[in-house]
Residue, then its C-alpha position, 0 to 999 in steps of 0.5 A: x533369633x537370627x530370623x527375626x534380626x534378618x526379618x526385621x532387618x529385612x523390614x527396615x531396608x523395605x521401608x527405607x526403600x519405600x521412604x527413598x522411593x516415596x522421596x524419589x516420587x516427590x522430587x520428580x513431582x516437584x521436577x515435573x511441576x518446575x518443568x511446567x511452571x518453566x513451560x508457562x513462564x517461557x510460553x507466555x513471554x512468546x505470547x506478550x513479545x509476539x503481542x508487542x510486535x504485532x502492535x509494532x506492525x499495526x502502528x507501522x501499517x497506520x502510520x505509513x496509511x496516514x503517509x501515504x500519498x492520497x489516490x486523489x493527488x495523482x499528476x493530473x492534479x496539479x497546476x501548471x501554468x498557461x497562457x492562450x492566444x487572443x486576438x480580436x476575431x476567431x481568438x478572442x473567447x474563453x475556453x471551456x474545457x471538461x475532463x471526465x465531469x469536471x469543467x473550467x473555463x479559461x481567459x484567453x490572453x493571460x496566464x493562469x493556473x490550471x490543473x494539469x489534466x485540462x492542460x492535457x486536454x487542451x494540448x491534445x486538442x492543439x495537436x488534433x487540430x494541427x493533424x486536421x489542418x494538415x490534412x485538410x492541406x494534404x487533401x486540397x493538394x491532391x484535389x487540385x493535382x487531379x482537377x489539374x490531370x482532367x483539365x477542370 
């Protein structure tokens, strides 16, 4: 008899540990299920913040493209005022003034508005013919100096 007590004994504790195991089973099923659902969850709050701050920059970049100054409106577009001398002989004509297709022309005698590219223009021309005179002045002094040398 006591065979049979230590066999059915013997049973008893397999199937205990089988009903233990089998709850083992489950519990790390229902762990790793946890574990996963936590992964998602955590993977798609990564997902949506990074989609926020994304939107963020976007809106950022299109604002700051809205503000930015226009290529177009560089310093060569604003006005400046001039005046031009006048006089009753050589001075007395409109300027006409072109910069890179685009042409104005200018009265003579009064102050007006102009951009500052044909301001520019008009400068340099003014320093252009200011080198030219002296020159032409510088020239007509050698000249005479060596026309003066050989008695002519």
């Amino acid at each position: 008899m006591a065979t049979k007590k230590e066999a059915a004994a013997n049973e008893e504790q397999a199937v205990t540990r089988e009903q233990g195991q089998n709850a083992a089973d489950e519990t790390a099923a229902a762990q790793a299920e946890q574990i996963l659902a936590d992964a998602r969850a955590e993977a798609d709050k990564i997902i949506s913040d990074a989609k926020a701050k994304a939107k963020k920059e976007l809106e950022a970049a299109e604002e700051a493209a809205q503000s930015a100054p226009d290529p177009a409106a560089d310093p060569g577009e604003e006005l400046v005022s001039v005046r031009l001398f006048k006089d009753n002989d050589r001075y007395k004509d409109d300027v006409f003034v072109a910069v890179n297709g685009e042409r104005i022309q200018i009265k003579r005698g009064e102050t007006v508005q102009i951009k500052r590219k044909f301001a520019d223009v008009l400068e340099q021309s003014m320093q252009q013919d200011m080198a030219t005179a002296n020159m032409i002045e510088r020239k007509s002094s050698e000249y005479e100096a060596k026309a003066a040398a050989l008695g002519v």
